[in-house]
N, C-alpha and C positions, 0 to 999 in steps of 0.2 A: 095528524098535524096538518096544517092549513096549506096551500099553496107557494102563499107568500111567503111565511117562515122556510119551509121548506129552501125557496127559492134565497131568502138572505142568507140563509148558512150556507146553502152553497157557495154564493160569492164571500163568504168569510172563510172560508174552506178555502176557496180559490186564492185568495189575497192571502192566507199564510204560507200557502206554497209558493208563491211568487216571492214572498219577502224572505223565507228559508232559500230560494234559489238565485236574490240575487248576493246571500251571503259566500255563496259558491263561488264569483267574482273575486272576491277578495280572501284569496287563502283556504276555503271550506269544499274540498271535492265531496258534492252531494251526487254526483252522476260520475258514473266509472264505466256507462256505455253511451254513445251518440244517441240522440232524439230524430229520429226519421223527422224529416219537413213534410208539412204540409201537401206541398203541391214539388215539383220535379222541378230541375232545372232549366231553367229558358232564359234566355235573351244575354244580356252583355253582363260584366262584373259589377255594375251599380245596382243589376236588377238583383245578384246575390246577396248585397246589403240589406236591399230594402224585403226581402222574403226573410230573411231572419230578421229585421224591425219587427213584420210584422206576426213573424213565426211568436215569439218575446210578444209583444202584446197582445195577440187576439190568444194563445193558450195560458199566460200563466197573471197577465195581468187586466185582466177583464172585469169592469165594476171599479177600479180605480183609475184617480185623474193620477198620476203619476206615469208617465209610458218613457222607453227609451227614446232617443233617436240616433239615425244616422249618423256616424261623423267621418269613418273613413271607410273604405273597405280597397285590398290588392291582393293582387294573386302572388302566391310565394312560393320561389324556384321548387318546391317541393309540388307543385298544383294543389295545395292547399289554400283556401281564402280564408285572410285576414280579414275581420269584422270590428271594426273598434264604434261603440257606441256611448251616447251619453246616457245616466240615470241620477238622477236628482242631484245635477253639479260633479258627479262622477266620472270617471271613462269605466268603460269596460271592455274587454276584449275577447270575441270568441272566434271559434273557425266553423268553418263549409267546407264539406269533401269536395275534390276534384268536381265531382259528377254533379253537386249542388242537391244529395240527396241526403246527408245524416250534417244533423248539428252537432256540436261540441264546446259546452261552454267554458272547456278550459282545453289548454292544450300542454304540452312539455315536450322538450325537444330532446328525441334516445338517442344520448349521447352520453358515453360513459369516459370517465377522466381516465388518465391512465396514471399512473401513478409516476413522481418524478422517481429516477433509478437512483440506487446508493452510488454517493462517489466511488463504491469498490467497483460496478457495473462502468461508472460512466468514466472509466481509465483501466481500460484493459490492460491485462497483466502483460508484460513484457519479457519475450525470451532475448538467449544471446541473437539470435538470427535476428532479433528486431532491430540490434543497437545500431548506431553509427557505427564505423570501422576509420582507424588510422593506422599508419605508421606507425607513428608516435602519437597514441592517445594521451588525455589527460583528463583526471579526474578532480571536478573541483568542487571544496567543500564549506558549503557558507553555515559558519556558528557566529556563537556570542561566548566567550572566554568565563562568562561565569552561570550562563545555561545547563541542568544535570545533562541534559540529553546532547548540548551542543561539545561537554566532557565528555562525552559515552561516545562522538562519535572521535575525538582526538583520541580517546582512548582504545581504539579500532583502526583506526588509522597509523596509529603507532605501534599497535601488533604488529599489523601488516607490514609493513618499514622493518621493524627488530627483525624478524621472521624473513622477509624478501627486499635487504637493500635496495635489488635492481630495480624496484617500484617505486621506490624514493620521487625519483623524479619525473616520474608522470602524475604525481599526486602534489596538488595544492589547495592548502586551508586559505579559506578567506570568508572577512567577517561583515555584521550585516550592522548597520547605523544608518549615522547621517551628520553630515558635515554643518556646525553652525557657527559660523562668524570662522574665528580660529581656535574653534576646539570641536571634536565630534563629541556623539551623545550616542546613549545605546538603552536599550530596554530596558537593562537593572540598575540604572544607575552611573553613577561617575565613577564609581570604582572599576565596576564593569568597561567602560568606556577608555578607561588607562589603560588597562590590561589585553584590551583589546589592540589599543597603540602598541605597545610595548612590545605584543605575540608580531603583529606586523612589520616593525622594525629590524626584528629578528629575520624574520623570513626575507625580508628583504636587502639584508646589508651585512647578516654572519649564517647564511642559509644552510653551513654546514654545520651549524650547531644547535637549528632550530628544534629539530626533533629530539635532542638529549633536553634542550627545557622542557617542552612540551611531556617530554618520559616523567620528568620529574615533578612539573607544576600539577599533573592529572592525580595526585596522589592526595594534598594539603593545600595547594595553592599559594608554598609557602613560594613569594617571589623572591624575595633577597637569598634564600638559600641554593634557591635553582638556578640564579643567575652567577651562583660561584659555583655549583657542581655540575654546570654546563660549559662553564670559562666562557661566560661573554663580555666584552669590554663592554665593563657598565657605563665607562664616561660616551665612548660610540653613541650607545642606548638612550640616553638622555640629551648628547644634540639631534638625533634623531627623532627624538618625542616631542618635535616643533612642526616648523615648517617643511619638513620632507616628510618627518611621519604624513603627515598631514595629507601632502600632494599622493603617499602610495595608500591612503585609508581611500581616498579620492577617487581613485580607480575601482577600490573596494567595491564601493557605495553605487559607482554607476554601472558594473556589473549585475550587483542588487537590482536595482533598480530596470534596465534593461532584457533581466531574467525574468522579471515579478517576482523577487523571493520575498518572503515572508516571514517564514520558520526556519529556528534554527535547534537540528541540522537539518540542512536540506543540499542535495547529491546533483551534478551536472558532469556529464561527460561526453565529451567530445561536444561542448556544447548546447546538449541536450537535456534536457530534466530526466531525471532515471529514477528509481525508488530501490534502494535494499531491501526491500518486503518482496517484491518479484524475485528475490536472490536466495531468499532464507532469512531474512531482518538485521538485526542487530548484531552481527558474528564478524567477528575475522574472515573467516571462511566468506562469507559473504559477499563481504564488499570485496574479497580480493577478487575472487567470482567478479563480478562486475563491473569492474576495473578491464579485468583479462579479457573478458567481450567485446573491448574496445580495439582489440589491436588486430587489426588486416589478417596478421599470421601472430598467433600465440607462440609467446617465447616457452624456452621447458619449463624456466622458475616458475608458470603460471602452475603447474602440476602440483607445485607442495599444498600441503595437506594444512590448514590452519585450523584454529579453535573453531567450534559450530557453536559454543555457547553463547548465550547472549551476554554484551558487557555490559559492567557495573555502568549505575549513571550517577551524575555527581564526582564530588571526590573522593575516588579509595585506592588503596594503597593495591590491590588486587586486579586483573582484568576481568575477573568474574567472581561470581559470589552471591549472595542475598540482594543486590542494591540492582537489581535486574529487570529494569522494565525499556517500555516504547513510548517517548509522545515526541512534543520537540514546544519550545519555546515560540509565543509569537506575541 
């Protein structure tokens, strides 16, 4: 073979490796170890630019009019140097070690994500010792009246009452809306949104009778019959489903709101956001548990023993049974 052939295949040689390396550039690691430079490190941070210009030109593209240039180069908190150069209308970016002895035509920063934590991690469980303490605690419980899980928890809540009168009154339901013009609105609906008035009326203005409805409504939902097997003055109930209901949903609402609640049910006591899952979930047993944490000094009725089952959600005529699960409404 001639000289000269010789001699163009190698610069044709030469110019496919160039043109494979500066595919490296853009996305393709063709080098998975540094290319020692030419000559050692000397002089200031510009002189590091211009030794890999010319590292880049005089090895891989030699025999072609096409060469990089300069465009930036800095030194980065790591003492790595940053090399940004142009090629044919391009940028490209490589690095120089510390020492200005190994190239790198690509670099990645080890750095590994960590993964975000499950909400179960990122709300640590909560014992009695964690809770608030009062005197006179109270437990307050934001539903919607025709929610399964916002029944599941009245229907818990009214164990606990049947079971332990004297808890009656550290325990209050309250519902979750929003007040529009002069009527509120609720998640399921207008029906929802009555019912909701109506449950609050109650609690507010024949309070000793609120928990025989509420015994009765968690069963059918039938209202007109629970409102005669509770003995509530239905006429009361209906000037009440106005302008008072109204001012005591009001209160409701900006509890809701000033808690962040969301979901219903959702458990605050003393104040504080609390979860029945830290207690054993869905049970009588449960929430009385969690309730009783609240108080300075535990009274004895905290001792009795309630259901550990989980209750029905929905309407059933049972506290427990087949209709047995966990979510909540939002």
């Amino acid at each position: 073979m001639k000289k000269e052939d010789q001699k163009q295949k190698n610069n044709c040689w030469k110019w496919k490796v160039a043109f494979f390396w500066i595919l490296g550039f853009f996305g393709i690691s063709l080098l998975t170890k540094g290319f020692y430079l030419y000559t050692l490190f000397q002089g200031d941070v510009k002189s590091v630019g211009k030794k890999a210009v010319d590292f880049i030109n005089q090895s891989y593209l030699i025999g072609s009019s096409d060469k990089v240039s300069l465009k930036e180069v800095k030194k980065l908190s790591s003492g790595v140097y940053e090399v940004k150069m142009n090629f044919k209308g391009r940028e490209i970016t490589s690095y120089v070690s510390p020492d200005g002895k190994m190239f790198f035509p690509q670099g990645q920063e080890m750095k590994i994500e960590k993964k975000a934590a499950s909400s179960q991690n990122q709300t640590p469980k909560k014992t009695c010792k964690d809770l608030k303490k009062r005197e006179s605690p109270l437990l307050e419980a934001f539903v919607v009246s025709k929610c399964p899980f916002g029944l599941q928890m009245e229907r818990i809540l009214n164990e606990v009452v049947k079971n332990i009168p004297q808890l009656k009154k550290y325990i209050k339901v309250e519902y979750i809306g929003e007040l529009k013009g002069n009527e509120i609105v609720s998640m399921h609906g207008k029906e929802e949104a009555e019912e909701n008035l109506r449950q609050i009326c109650i609690r507010e203005e024949q309070k000793e009778k609120f928990w025989n409805y509420i015994s009765c409504h968690i069963k059918k939902g039938e209202v007109e019959k629970c409102l005669k097997s509770a003995k509530i003055d239905e006429k009361k109930i209906k000037e009440c489903m106005g302008k008072r209901g109204l001012s005591y949903a009001k209160k409701d609402f900006e509890n809701q709101k000033k808690y962040n609640i969301t979901g219903s049910p959702t458990l605050l006591l003393n104040s504080e956001r609390v979860s029945e899952f830290d207690f054993g979930g869905r049970s009588a047993e449960a929430v009385k548990t969690l309730l009783c944490c609240g108080f300075k000094k535990k009274p004895d009725f905290c001792s009795t023993h309630l259901s550990t089952k989980k209750a029905n959600i929905g309407f059933a005529e049972n506290y427990s049974g087949e209709k047995s699960s966990s979510g909540s409404c939002k």
